[in-house]
C-alpha positions in Angstrom: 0.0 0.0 0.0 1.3 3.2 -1.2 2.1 5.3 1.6 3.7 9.1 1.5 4.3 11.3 4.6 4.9 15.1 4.6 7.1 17.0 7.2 8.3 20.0 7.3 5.8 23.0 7.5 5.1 25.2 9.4 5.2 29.2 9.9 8.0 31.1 8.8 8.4 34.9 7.8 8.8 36.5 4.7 12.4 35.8 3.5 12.9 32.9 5.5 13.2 29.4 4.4 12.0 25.3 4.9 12.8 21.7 4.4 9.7 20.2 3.0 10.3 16.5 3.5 8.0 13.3 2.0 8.8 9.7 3.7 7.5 7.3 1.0 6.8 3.8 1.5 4.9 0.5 0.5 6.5 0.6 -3.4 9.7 1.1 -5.1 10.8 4.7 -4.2 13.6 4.6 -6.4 11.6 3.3 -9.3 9.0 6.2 -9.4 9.3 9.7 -10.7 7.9 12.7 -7.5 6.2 15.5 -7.6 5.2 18.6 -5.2 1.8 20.2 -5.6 0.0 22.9 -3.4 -3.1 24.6 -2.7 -3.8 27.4 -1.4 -7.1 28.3 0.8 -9.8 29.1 -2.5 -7.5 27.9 -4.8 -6.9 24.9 -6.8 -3.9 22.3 -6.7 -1.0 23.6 -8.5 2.0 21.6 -9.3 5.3 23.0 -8.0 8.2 20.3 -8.8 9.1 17.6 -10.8 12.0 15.0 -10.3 12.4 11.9 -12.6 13.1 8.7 -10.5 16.5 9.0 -10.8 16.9 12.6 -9.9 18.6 13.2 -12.6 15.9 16.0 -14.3 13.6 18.5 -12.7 10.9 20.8 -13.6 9.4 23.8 -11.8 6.8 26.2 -12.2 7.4 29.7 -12.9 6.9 30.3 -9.4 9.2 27.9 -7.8 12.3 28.6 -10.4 15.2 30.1 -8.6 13.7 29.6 -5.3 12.4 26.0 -4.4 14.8 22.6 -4.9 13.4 19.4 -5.3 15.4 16.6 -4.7 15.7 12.9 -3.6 17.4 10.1 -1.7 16.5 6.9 -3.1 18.6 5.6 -0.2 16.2 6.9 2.2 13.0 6.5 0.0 12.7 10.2 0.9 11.3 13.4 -1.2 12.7 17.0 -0.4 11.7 20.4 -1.4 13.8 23.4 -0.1 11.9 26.2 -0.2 14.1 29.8 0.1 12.8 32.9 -0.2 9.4 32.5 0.7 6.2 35.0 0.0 3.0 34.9 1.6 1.7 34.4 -1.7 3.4 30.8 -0.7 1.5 30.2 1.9 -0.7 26.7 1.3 -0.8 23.0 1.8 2.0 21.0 0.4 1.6 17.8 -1.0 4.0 14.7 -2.1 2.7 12.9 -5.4 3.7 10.0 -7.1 3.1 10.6 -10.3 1.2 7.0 -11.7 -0.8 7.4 -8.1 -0.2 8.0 -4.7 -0.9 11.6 -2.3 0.3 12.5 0.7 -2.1 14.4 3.7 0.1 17.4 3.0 1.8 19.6 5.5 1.3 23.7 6.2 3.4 26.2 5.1 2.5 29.3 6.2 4.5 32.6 5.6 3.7 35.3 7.8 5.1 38.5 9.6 
């Protein structure tokens, strides 16, 4: 059973910066391309980041370019997403996605003064 468990959030000012982590578990980690999505409160899901399942290419919304890193340790069968810089305009749940199936409960990110 597909299993994938966001860490992470939490509130942090403008400026500042998290460690979005995703523990995966019950498939192949390493076998499976990742994804981030979010959604804000009124808003619908939006993807953020790509990473095939080698790590070896990524893809990221306008948005996230030059601020947010996705990365993996197929070691660890865990997802990252270092967010820098952060907006309020960042401010929604994040989720972990396998991309052929699989979502995470999401954690919070909210970025406040």
């Amino acid at each position: 059973q597909v299993q994938l468990v966001e860490s992470g959030g939490g509130l942090v000012q403008p400026g500042g910066s998290l460690r979005l982590s995703c523990a995966a578990s019950g498939f192949t980690f390493s076998d499976n391309a990742m994804r981030w999505y979010r959604q804000a409160p009124g808003k619908e899901r939006e993807l953020v980041a790509f990473i095939t399942s080698s790590g070896t290419r990524t893809n990221y919304a306008e948005f996230a370019k030059g601020r947010f890193t996705i990365s993996r340790d197929n070691a660890e069968n865990t997802l990252y997403l270092q967010m820098n810089n952060l907006k309020p305009e960042d401010t929604a749940v994040y989720y972990c996605n396998r991309v052929v199936g699989g979502w995470g409960q999401g954690t919070q990110v909210s970025v406040s003064s």
